[in-house]
C-alpha positions as CSV (number, residue, x, y, z in Angstrom):
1,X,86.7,114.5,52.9
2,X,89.8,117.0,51.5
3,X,93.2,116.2,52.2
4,X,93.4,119.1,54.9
5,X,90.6,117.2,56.9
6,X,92.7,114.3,57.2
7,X,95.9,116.0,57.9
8,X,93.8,118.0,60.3
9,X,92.6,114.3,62.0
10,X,95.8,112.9,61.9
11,X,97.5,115.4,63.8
12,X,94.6,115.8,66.3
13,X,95.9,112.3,66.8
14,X,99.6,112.1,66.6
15,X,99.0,115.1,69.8
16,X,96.4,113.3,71.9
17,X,99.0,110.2,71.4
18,X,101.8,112.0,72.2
19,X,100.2,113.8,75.3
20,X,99.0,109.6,76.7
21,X,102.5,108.5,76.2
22,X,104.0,111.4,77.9
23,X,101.5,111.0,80.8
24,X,102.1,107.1,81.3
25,X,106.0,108.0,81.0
26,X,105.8,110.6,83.7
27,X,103.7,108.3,86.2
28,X,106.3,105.1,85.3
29,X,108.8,107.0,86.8
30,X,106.6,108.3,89.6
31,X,105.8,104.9,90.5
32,X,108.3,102.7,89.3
33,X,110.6,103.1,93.0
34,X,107.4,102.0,94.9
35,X,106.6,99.4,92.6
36,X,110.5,98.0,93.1
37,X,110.6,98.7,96.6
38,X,107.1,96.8,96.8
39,X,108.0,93.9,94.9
40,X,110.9,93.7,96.8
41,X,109.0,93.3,100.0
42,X,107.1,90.7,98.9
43,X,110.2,88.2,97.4
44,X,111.5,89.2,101.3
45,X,107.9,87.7,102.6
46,X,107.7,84.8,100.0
47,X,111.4,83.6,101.8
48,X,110.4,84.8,105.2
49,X,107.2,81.8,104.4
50,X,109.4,79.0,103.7
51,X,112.6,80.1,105.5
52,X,111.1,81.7,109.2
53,X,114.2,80.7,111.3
54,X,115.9,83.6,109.1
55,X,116.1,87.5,109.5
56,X,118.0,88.7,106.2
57,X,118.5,86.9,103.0
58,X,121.5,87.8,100.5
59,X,121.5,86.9,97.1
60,X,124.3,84.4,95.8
61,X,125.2,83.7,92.6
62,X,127.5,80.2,92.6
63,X,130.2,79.6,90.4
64,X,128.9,76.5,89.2
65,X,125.4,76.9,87.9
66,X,124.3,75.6,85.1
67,X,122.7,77.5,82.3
68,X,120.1,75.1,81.7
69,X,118.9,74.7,85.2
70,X,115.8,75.1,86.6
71,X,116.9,77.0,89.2
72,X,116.2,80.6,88.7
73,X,117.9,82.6,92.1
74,X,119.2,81.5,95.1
75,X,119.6,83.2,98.7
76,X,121.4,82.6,101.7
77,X,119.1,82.5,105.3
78,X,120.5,84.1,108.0
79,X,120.1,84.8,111.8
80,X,120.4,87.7,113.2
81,X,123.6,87.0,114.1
82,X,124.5,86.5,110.3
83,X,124.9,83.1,110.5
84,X,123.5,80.8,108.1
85,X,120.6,78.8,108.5
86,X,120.1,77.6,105.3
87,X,119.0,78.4,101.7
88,X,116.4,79.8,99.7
89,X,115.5,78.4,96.0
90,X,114.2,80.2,93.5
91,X,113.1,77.6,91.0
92,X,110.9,77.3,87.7
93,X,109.9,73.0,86.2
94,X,108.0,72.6,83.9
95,X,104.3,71.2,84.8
96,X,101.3,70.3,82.7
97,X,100.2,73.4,82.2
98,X,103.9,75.1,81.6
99,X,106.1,76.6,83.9
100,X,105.7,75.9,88.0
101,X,107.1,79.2,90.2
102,X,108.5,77.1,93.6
103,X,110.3,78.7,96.4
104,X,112.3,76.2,98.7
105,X,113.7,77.0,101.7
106,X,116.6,74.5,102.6
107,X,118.1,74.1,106.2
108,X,121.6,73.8,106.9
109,X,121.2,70.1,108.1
110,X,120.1,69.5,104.3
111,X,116.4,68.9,105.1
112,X,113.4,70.9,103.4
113,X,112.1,74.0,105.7
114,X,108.9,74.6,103.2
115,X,107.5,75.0,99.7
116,X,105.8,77.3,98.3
117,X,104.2,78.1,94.8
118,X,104.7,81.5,94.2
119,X,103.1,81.3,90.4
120,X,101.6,78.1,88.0
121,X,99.6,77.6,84.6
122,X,98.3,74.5,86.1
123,X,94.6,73.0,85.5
124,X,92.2,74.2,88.2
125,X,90.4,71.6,90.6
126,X,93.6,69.1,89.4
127,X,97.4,70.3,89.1
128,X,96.4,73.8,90.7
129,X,96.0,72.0,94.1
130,X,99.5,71.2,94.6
131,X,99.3,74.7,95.8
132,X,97.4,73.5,98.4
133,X,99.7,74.1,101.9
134,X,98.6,70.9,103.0
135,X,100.0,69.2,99.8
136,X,103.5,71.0,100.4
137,X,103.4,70.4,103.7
138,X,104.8,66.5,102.7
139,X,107.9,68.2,102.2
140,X,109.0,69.4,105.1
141,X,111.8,67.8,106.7
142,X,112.3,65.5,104.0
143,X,116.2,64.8,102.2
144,X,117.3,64.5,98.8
145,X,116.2,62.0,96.5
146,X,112.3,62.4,97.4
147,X,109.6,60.4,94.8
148,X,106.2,60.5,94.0
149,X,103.8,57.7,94.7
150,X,100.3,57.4,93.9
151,X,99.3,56.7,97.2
152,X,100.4,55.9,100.8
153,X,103.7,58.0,100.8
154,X,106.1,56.4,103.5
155,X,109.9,57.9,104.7
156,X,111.0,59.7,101.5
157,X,108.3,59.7,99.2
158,X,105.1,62.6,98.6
159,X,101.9,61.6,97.7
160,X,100.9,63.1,94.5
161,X,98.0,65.4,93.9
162,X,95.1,63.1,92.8
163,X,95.2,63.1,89.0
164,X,98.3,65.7,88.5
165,X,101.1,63.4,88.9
166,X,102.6,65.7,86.3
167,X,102.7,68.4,88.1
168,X,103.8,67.1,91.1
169,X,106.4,65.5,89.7
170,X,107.5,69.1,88.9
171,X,107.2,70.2,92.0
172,X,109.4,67.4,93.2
173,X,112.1,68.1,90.7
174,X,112.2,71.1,92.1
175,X,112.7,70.3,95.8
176,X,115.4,68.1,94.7
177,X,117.2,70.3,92.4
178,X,117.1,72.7,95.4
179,X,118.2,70.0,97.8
180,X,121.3,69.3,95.6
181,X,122.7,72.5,95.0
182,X,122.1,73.8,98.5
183,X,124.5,70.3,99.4
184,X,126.5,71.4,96.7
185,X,127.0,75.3,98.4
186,X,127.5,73.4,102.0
187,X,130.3,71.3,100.3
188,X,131.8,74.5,98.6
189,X,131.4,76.8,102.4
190,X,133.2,73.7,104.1
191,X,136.5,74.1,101.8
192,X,136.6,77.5,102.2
């Protein structure tokens, strides 16, 4: 091949490059309000699951979070009166497989509304069923300081997914951590 062949290629190329990357630009922006709006939606829907005494939820950002936490974004449940009902917890622990995605939804009265696991890494058939509904339902109603037992869970304690005591340990840290800060925000409300 001569020199003009390649220059010839390469800028065949560079144009059919240029065109793509124009095209997927053009359709981002198309789609990137939808996509938002959509996304959006379903953080509203995630809260709405663990948090369905509530109406609207508005994002808080306390004073006195820590950078290291685990807890990624936290939202205030409200009636439709405005009042609050509680809290939802955005929160990411490390499991076995890496991070655990929870959602908490805290009542007012300091007891656990529901769990869910929005995202997780974890092993399937082992870790991957504390996604189970019927796994997180052990939290509901339960107070701060909950533990993990091996078997026959009694008052504050979860029974742990069979062989994944890793990740529901996570999962656990993660209630509590939610259960903490949302006393931590009632305490704060009260002196205000």
């Amino acid at each position: 091949m001569k020199n003009n062949e390649y220059f010839h290629l390469g800028g065949v190329l560079l144009a059919i490059t240029a065109a793509v990357a124009l095209l997927l630009g053009f359709f981002n922006n198309l789609t990137a309000d939808v996509i938002a709006a959509t996304k959006e939606e379903n953080e509203r829907l995630s809260m709405q699951s663990v948090m369905p005494n509530a109406s609207s939820f508005e994002t808080i950002e306390p004073e006195n979070m820590q950078q290291d936490s685990i807890i990624t974004g936290i939202s205030e449940a409200l009636d439709e009166n405005g009042q609050r009902v509680g809290y939802c917890f955005s929160l990411s622990p490390k499991g076995y497989g890496g991070e655990v995605s929870v959602l908490v939804g805290v009542n007012s009265d300091l007891t656990v509304n529901g769990v869910s696991i929005i995202s997780h890494s974890e092993t399937p058939g082992l870790g991957a069923n504390a996604a189970d509904e019927e796994w997180l339902s052990q939290f509901s109603g339960k107070t701060a300081g909950i533990t993990v037992v091996k078997s026959s869970a009694q008052g504050n304690q979860i029974q742990a997914v069979t062989s994944a005591t890793i990740t529901s340990t996570a999962v656990t840290t993660a209630v509590n951590s939610a259960l903490d800060m949302a006393e931590t925000l009632n305490e704060e409300a009260q002196q205000q």
